[in-house]
C-alpha positions as CSV (number, residue, x, y, z in Angstrom):
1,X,19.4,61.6,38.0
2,X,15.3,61.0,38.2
3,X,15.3,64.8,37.3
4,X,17.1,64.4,34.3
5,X,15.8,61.5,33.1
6,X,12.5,63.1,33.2
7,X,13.4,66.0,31.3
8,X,14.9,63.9,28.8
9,X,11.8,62.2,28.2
10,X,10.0,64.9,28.4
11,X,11.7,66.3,25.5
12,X,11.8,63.7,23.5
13,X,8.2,63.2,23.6
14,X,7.9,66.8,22.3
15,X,10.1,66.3,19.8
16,X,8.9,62.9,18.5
17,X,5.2,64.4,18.5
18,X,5.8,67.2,16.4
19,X,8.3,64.7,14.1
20,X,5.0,62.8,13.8
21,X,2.7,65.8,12.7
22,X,5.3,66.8,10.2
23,X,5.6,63.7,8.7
24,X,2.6,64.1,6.3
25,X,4.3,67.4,5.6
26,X,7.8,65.6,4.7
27,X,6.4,63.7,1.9
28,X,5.4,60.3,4.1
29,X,2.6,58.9,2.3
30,X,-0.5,58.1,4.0
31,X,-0.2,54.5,3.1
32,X,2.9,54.4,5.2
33,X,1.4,56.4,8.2
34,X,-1.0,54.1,8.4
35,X,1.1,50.9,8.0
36,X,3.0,52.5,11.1
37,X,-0.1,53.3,13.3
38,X,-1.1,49.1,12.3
39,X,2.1,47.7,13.4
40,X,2.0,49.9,16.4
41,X,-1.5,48.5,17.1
42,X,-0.4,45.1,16.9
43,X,3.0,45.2,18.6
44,X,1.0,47.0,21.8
45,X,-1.3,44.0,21.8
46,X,1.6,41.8,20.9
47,X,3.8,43.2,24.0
48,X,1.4,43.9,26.2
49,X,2.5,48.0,26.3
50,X,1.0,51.2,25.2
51,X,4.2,52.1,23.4
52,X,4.7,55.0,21.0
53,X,6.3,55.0,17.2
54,X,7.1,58.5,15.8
55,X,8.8,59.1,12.1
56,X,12.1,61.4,12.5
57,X,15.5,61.0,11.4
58,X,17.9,59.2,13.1
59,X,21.6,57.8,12.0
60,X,19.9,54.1,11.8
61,X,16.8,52.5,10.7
62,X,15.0,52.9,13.9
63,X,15.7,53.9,17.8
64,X,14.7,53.7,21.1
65,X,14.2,54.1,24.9
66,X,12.8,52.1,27.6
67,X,9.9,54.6,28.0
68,X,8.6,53.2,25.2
69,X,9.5,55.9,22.6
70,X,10.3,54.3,19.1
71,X,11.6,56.6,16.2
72,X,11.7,55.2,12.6
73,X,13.4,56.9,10.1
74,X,11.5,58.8,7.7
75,X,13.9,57.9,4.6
76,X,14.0,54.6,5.7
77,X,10.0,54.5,6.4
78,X,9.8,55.6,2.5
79,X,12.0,53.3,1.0
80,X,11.8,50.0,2.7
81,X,9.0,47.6,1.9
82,X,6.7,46.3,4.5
83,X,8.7,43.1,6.5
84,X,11.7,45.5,7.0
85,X,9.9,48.2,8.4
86,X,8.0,45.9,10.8
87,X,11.2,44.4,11.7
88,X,13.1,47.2,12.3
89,X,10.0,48.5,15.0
90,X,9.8,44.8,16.0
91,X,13.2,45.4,17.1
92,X,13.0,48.6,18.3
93,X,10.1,47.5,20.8
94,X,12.2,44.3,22.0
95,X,15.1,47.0,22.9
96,X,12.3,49.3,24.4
97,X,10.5,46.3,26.6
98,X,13.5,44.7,27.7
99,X,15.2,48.1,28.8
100,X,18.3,47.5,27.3
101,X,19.0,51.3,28.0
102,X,18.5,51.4,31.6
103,X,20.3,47.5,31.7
104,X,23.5,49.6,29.3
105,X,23.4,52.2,32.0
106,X,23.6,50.2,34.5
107,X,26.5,48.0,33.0
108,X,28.8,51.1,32.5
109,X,27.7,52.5,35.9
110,X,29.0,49.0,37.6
111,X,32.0,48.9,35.4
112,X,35.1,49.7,37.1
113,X,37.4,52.4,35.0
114,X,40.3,51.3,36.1
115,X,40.0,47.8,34.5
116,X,39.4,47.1,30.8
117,X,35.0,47.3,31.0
118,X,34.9,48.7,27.7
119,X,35.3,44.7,26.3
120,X,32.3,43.6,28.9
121,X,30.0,46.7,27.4
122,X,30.2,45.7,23.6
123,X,29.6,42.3,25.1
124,X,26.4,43.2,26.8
125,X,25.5,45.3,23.8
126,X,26.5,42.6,21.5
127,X,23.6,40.2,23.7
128,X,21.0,43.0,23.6
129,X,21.7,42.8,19.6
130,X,20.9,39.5,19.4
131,X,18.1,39.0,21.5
132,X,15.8,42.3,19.7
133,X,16.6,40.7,16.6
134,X,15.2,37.2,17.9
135,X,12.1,39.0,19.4
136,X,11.7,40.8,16.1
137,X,12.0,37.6,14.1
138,X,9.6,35.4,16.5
139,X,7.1,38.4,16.5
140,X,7.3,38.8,12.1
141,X,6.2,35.2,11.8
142,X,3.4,35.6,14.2
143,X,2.5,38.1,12.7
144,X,2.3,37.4,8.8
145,X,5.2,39.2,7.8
146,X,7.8,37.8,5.1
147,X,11.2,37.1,6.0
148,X,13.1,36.9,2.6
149,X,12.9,40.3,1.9
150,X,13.9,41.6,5.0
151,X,16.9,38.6,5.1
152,X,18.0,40.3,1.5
153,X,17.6,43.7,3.2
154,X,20.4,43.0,5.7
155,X,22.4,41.3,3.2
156,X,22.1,44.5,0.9
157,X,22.6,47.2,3.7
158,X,26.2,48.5,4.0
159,X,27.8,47.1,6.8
160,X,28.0,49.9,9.3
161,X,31.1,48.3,11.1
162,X,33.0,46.9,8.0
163,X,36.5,46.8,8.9
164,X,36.5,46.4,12.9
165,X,37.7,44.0,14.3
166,X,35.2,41.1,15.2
167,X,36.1,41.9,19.3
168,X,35.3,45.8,19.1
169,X,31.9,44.8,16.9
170,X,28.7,45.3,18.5
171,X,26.4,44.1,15.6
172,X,26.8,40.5,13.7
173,X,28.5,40.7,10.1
174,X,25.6,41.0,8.0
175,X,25.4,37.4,6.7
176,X,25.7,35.9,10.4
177,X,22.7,38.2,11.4
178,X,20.6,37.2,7.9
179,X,21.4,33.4,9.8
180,X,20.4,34.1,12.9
181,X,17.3,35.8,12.0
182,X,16.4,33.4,9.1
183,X,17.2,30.4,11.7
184,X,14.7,32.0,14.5
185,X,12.0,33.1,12.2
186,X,12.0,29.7,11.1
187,X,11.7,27.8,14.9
188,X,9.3,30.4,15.5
């Protein structure tokens, strides 16, 4: 298992560096390589962590792993203005720092197949949700960053789970997560 997590990180360093160098060739502008490399900067300091953010494509805004890898999607780096791309690496990093990978792994490793888990793993997910969007939302009004925009970015995204029911959702309805995060950003 320590084997294959290895190479798995291994390779997805490899892959998320040369993502990285062919971003300039992919039509990033340098204005938004840089915002990256600054929010990197100050989420490191922020965290504590010598974490890595690398532009790619992904099926969301943003992903991670607990080895600190964090890939931001490069249509999504070009569109989105400033607060939603912090928040969506603000978020990334809470996921990445707090190991919710590993913690996931573990969950579904523990869970026994013969009984109904699957309800106890969207749970868990469900937390993990919820908690890197409070980390994200405490860390953007530390840091400067506005929340209105990104509250009318999550209002305006299609929701990616319309139509499940609320027990099998992993993610908040969109205007439940625009609370949550609007009600944390503004405790913070």
């Amino acid at each position: 298992m320590k084997k294959f997590k290895f190479l798995l990180i291994m390779a997805m360093l490899f892959f998320a560096r040369v993502t990285f160098l062919e971003a300039s060739k992919a039509g990033i502008a340098p204005e938004r390589i840089q915002l990256i490399k600054e929010i990197q900067n100050r989420l490191n300091f922020s965290f504590q962590c010598e974490f890595s953010v690398f532009i790619g494509q992904t099926r969301k805004y943003a992903t991670a792993n607990s080895s600190g890898i964090i890939m931001i999607d490069s249509l999504f780096l070009q569109t989105a203005d400033r607060s939603s791309i912090f928040f969506a690496i603000a978020h990334e990093y809470a996921h990445a720092y707090l190991q919710h990978d590993v913690r996931m792994l573990e969950q579904l490793l523990g869970t026994d197949p013969s009984h109904s888990g699957s309800s106890k793993l969207i749970e868990v997910r469900r937390q993990f949700e919820k908690e890197a969007d409070g980390i994200a939302a405490r860390k953007a009004k530390q840091m400067g960053f506005a929340i209105e925009s990104l509250v009318d970015f999550i209002l305006t995204s299609p929701d990616s789970e319309k139509g499940i029911p609320p027990e099998n959702r992993v993610y908040s309805k969109p205007r439940e997560r625009a609370d949550y995060i609007l009600a944390v950003y503004q405790s913070s």
